[in-house]
MARDOKE-753477 format. One record per residue (C-alpha): x, y, z; residue number from 0. Coordinates in nm, 4 decimals. Example, Ala and Ser with C-alpha at 12.3 -4.5 7.8 and 13.67 -1.06 7.14 Angstrom:
> u,v,w,k
> 1.2300,-0.4500,0.7800,0
> 1.3670,-0.1060,0.7140,1
END
This chain:
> u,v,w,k
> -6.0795,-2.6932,16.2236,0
> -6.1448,-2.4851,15.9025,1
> -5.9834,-2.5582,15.5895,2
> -5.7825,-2.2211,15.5680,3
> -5.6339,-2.2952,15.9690,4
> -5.5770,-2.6620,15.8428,5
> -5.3323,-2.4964,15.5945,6
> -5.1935,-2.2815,15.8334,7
> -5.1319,-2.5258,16.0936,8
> -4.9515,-2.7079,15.8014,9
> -4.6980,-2.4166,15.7092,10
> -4.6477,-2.3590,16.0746,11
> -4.5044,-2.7112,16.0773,12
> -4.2527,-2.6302,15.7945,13
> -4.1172,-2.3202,15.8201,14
> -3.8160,-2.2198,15.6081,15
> -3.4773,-2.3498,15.7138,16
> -3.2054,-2.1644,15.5121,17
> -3.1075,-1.8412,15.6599,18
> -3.2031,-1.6464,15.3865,19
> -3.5415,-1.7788,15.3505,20
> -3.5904,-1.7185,15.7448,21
> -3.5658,-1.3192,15.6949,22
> -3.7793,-1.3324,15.3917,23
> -4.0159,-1.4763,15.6370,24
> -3.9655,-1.2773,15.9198,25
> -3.9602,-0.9675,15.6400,26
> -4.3517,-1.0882,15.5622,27
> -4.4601,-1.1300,15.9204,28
> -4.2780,-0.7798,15.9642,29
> -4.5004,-0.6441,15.6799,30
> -4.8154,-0.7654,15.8598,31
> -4.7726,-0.6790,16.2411,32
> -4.3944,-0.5232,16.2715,33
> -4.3131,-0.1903,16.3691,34
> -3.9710,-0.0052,16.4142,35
> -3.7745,0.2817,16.5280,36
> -3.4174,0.3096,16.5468,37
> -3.4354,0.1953,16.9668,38
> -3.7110,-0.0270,16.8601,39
> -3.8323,-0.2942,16.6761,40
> -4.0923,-0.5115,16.7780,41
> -4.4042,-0.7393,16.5944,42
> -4.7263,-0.7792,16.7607,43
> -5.0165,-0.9882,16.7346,44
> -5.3254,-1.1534,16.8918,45
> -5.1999,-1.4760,16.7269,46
> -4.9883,-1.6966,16.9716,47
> -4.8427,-1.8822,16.7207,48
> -4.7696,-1.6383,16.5020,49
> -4.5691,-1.4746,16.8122,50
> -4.3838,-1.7789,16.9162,51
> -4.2236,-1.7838,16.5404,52
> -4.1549,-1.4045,16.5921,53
> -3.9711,-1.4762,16.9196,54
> -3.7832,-1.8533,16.7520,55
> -3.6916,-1.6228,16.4709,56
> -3.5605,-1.3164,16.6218,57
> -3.3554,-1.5426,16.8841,58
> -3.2419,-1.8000,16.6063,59
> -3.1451,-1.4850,16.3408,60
> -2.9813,-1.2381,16.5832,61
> -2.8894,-1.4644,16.8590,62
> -3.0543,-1.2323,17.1093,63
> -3.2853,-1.3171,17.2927,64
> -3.6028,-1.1018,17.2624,65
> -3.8382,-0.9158,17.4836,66
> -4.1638,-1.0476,17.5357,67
> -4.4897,-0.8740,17.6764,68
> -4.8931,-1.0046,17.6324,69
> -5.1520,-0.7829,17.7134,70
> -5.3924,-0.9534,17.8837,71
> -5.7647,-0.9347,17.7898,72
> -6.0808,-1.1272,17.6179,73
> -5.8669,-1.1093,17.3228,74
> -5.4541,-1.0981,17.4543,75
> -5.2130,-0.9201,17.2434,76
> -4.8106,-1.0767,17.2239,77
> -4.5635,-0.7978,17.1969,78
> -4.2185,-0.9433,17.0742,79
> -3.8971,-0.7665,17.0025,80
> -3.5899,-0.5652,17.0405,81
> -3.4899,-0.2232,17.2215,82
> -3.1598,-0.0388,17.1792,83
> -2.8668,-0.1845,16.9615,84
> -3.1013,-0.5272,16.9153,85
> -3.3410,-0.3698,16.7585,86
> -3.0671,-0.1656,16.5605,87
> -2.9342,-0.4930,16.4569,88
> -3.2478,-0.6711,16.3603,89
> -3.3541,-0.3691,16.1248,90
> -3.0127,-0.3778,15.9339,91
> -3.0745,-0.7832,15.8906,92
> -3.4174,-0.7040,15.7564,93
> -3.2779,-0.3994,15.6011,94
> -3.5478,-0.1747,15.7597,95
> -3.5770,0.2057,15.7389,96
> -3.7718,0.4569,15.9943,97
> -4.0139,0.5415,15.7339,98
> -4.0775,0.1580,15.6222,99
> -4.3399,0.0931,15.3704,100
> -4.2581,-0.1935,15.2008,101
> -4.0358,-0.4662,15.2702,102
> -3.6838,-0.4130,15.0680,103
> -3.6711,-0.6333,14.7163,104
> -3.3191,-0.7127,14.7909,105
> -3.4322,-0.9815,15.1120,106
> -3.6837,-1.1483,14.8587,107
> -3.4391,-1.1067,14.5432,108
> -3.4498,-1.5414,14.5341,109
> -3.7341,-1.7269,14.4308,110
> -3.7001,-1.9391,14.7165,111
> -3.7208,-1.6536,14.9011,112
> -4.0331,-1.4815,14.7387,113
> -4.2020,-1.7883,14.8467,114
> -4.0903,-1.8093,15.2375,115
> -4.2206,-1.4417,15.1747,116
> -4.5724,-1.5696,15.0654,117
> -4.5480,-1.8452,15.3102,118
> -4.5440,-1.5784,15.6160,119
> -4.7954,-1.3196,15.4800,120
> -5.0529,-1.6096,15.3540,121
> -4.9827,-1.7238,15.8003,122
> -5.0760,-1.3657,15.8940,123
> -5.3234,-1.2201,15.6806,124
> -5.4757,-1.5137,15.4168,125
> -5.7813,-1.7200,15.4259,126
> -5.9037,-2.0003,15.1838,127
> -6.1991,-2.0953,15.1476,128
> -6.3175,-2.4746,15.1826,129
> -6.3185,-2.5873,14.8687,130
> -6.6262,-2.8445,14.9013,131
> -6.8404,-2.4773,14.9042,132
> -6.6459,-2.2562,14.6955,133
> -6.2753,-2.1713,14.5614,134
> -6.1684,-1.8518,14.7302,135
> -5.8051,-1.7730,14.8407,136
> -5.7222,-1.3873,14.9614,137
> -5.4571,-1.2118,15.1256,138
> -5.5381,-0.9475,15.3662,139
> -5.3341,-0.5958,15.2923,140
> -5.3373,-0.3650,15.5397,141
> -5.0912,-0.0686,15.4132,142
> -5.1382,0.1353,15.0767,143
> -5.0015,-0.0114,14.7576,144
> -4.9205,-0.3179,14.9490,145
> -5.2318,-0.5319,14.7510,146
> -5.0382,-0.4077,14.3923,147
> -4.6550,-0.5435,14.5534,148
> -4.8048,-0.8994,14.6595,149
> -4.9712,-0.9195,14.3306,150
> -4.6704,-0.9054,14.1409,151
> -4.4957,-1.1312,14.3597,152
> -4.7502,-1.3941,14.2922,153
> -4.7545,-1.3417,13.9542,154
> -4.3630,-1.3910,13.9786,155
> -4.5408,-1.7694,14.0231,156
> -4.7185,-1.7545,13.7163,157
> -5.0472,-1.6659,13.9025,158
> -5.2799,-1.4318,13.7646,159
> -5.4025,-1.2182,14.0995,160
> -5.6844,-1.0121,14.0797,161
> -5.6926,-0.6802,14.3401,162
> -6.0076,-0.5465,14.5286,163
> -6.1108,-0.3976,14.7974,164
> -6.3568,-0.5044,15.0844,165
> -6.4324,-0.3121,15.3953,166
> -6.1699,-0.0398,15.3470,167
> -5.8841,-0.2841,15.2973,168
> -5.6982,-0.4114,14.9497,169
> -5.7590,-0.7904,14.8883,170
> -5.4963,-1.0003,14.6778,171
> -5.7348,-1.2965,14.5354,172
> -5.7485,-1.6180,14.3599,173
> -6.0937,-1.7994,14.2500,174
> -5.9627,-2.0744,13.9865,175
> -5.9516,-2.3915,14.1913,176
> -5.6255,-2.4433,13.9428,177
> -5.4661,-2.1235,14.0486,178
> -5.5570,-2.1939,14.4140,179
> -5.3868,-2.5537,14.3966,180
> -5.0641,-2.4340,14.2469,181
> -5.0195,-2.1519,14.5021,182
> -5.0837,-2.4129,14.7568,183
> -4.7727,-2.5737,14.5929,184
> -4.5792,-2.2728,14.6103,185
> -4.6604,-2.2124,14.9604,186
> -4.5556,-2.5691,15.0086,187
> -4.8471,-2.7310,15.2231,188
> -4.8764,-3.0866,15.0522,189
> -5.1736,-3.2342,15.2417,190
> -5.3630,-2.9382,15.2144,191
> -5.3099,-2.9472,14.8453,192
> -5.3812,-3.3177,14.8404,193
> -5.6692,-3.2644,15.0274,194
> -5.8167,-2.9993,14.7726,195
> -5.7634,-3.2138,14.5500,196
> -5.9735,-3.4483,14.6263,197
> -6.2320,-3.2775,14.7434,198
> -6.2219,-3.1199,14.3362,199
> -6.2686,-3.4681,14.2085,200
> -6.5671,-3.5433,14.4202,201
> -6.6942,-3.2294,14.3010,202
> -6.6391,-3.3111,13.9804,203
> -6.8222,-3.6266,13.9777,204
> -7.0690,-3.5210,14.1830,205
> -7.1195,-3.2409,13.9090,206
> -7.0826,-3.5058,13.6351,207
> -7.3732,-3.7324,13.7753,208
> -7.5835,-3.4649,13.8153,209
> -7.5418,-3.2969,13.5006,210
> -7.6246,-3.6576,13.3590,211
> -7.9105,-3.7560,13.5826,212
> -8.0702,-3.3795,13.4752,213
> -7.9838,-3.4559,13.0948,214
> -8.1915,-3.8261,13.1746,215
> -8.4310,-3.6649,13.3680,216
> -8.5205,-3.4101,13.0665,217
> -8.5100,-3.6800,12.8467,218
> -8.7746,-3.8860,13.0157,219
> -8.9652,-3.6177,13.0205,220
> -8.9868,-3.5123,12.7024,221
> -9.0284,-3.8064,12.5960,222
> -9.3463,-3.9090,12.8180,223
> -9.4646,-3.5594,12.6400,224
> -9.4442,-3.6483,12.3160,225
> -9.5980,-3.9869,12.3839,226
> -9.8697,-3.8373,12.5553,227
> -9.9325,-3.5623,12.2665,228
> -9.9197,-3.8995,12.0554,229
> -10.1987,-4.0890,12.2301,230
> -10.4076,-3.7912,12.2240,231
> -10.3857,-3.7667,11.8735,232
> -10.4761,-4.1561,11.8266,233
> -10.7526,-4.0942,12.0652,234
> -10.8879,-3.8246,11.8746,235
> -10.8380,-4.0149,11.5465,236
> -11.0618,-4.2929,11.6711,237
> -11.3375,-4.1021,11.8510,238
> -11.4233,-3.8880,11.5271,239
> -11.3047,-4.1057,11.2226,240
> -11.1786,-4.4566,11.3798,241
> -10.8500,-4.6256,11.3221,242
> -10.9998,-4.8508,11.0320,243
> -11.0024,-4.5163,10.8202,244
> -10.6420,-4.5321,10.8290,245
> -10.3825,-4.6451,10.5474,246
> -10.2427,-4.9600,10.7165,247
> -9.9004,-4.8353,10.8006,248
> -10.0348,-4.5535,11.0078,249
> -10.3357,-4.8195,11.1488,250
> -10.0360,-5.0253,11.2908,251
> -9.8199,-4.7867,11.4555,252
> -10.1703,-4.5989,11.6225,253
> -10.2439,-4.9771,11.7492,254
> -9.9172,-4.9964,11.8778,255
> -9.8722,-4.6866,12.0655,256
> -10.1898,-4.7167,12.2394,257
> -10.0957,-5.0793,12.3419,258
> -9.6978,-4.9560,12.4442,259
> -9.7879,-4.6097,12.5623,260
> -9.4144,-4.5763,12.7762,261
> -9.2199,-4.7973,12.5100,262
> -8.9763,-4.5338,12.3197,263
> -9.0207,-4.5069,11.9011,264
> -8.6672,-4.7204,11.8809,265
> -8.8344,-4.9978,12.0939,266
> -9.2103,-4.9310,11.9366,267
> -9.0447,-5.0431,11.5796,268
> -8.9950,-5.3812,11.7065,269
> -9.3109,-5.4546,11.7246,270
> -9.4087,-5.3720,11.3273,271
> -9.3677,-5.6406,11.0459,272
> -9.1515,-5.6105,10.9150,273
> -8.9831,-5.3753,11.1672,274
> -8.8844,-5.0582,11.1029,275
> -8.6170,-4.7935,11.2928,276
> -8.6525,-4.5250,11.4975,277
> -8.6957,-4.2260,11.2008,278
> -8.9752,-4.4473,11.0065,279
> -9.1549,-4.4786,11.3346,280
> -9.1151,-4.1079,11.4020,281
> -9.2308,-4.0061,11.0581,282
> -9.6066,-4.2163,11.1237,283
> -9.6550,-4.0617,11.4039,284
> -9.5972,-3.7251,11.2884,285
> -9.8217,-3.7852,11.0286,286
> -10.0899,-3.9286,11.2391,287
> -10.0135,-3.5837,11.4469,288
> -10.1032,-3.3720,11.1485,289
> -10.3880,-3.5458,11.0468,290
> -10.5380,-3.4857,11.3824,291
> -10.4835,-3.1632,11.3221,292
> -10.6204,-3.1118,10.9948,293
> -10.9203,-3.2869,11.1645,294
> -10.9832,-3.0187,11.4498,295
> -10.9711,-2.7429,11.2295,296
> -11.2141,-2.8720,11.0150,297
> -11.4600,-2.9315,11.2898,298
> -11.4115,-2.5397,11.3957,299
END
């Protein structure tokens, strides 16, 4: 199971239980598949379990029972709903006109129910991403001005939104795995959110150690670099002028880079006597660097 049905399957499992809340959330399943006439007022979907809430819903809400029809097919469609004074009755609870648009402010006035709202339209048109890849949350709009009205109402949440489009239709999306976890907690799917959560942490280790074993890694390298640029200085030294034509400080620290070649300048300054720290050992080998320099341009 993906991570975005895992969620759904969650909210599925809690649906609202106030009255109130229950048309908010019949009011954003409405939004997504609903239609309605005066004689007629019916939701349809390919979703089964999306249709069986339509059908608890409408029968819990109205205390009639509704009509049901699937057409059958590779891909069945559920047809649930009301004819006649039912249907007449179910648009005044939803407070429905012919010419619906958008869903009437006054059923999601409460915060409570701006989230059952959420809760329904995230079940019918949003996907999230799984977060071990990436940290994507959309919902789906379908009807004009629609993606501008859901932003809002997530940003009622303290959610910044962004709007887009993709494939003709308006996307409502979230890509701050921070913004994503607290609509999870508005949408109220615990485990889901717990389960993000974790999965961010592992990331963020994951992302910690490898940021540090690439830092190490660098490290290493340069400093097997700048030993090897050091040796090859040394070498040079003694092939054309030997060691012995060295001041004595500088003699010592050639000596002992050639015999520690992998040993880094903190460790090499051990081995002087009297020892000396990292910087002094740095600054004689710099100096043994430039006069190798000043050598091979004289010899050009």
């Amino acid at each position: 199971m993906s991570f975005s049905k895992g969620v759904k399957a969650e909210l599925i499992r809690h649906l609202p239980e106030a009255r109130h809340c229950q048309i908010a959330f019949l009011a954003g399943l409405f939004q997504i598949c609903g239609e309605y006439e005066k004689s007629r007022l019916i939701f349809r979907s390919q979703n089964l379990e999306i249709s069986k809430i339509c059908f608890t819903l409408l029968l819990k809400l109205c205390s009639i029972y509704p009509n049901v029809s699937v057409r059958q097919g590779r891909f069945p469609s559920y047809t649930v709903g009301f004819l006649g004074d039912a249907a007449a009755k179910a648009g005044k609870m939803l407070k429905l006109q012919e010419e619906h648009i958008y869903i009437d402010e006054r059923i999601i006035e409460a915060s409570c129910c701006k989230r059952a709202f959420l809760k329904a339209f995230f079940l019918g048109a949003g996907f999230l991403s799984d977060p071990g890849r990436s940290y994507h949350l959309e919902f789906v709009c379908e009807k004009s001005g629609e993606a501008e009205f859901l932003s809002a109402l997530v940003h009622h949440f303290g959610i910044n939104s962004k709007v887009g489009k993709r494939k003709g239709r308006m996307i409502v999306y979230l890509k701050e795995g921070d913004d994503i976890v607290n609509m999870l907690r508005i949408l109220e799917a615990p485990l889901s959110l717990m389960e993000m959560e974790n999965t961010r942490i592992l990331k963020e280790m994951r992302g910690n150690v490898n940021r540090r074993v690439n830092c190490e890694t660098s490290n290493i390298r340069k400093t097997v670099s700048a030993a090897r640029r050091q040796i090859n200085d040394i070498e040079y030294i003694e092939r054309v002028k030997g060691l012995m034509a060295l001041p004595e400080g500088l003699r010592e620290i050639a000596e002992i880079r050639l015999n520690f070649p992998d040993e880094p300048l903190s460790e090499l300054g051990a081995h002087l006597n009297p020892p000396v720290g990292k910087s002094g050992v740095n600054h004689r080998l710099r100096k043994l660097s430039e006069i190798a320099d000043d050598m091979r341009k004289s010899s050009l």
